[in-house]
C-alpha positions in Angstrom: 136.1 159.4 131.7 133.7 162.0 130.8 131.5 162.4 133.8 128.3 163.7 131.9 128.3 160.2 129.2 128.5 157.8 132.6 125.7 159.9 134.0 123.5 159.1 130.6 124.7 155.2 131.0 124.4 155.1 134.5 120.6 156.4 134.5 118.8 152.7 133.7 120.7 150.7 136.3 118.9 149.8 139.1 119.2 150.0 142.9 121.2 147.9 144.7 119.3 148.2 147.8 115.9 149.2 147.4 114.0 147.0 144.9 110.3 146.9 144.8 109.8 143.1 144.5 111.3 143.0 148.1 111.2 146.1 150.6 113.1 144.5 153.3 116.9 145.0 152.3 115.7 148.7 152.4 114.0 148.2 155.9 117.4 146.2 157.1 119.5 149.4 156.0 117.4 152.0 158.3 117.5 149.5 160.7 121.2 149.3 160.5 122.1 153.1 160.2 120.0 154.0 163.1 121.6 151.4 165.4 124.9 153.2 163.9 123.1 156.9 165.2 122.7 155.4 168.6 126.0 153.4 169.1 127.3 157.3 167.6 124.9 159.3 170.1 125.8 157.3 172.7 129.5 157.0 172.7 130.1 160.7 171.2 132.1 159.7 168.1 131.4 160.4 164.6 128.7 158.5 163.0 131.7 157.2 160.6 133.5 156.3 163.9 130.8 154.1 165.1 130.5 152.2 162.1 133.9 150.6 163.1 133.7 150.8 166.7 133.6 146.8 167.4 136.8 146.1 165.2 138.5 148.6 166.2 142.0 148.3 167.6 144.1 151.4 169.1 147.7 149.4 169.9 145.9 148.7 173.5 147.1 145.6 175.0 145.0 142.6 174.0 143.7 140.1 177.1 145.3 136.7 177.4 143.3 133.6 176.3 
């Protein structure tokens, strides 16, 4: 695939996030990363890492129900 011709197509698609009809998707995205900063801040873990931290399973042994 020649990178520079997709670059020319590509130019006149939209956002998926950010449209101007409706701000809040945007809004819900910061919202979301910097909950993501301060689950990463607080635990000291990559920012990547905390992204996942909730479904996260290390072989530990799982509780009983």
């Amino acid at each position: 695939m020649n990178l520079f011709r997709r670059g020319r197509t590509d130019r006149g698609i939209g956002d998926v996030v950010h449209v101007r009809d409706d701000p809040m998707p945007s809004f819900a995205y910061a919202l979301l990363l910097g909950g993501f900063a301060l689950t990463a801040l607080r635990n000291r873990v990559p920012l990547a890492a905390a992204t996942t931290r909730d479904i996260e399973w290390h072989g530990q042994e799982l509780p009983d129900r």
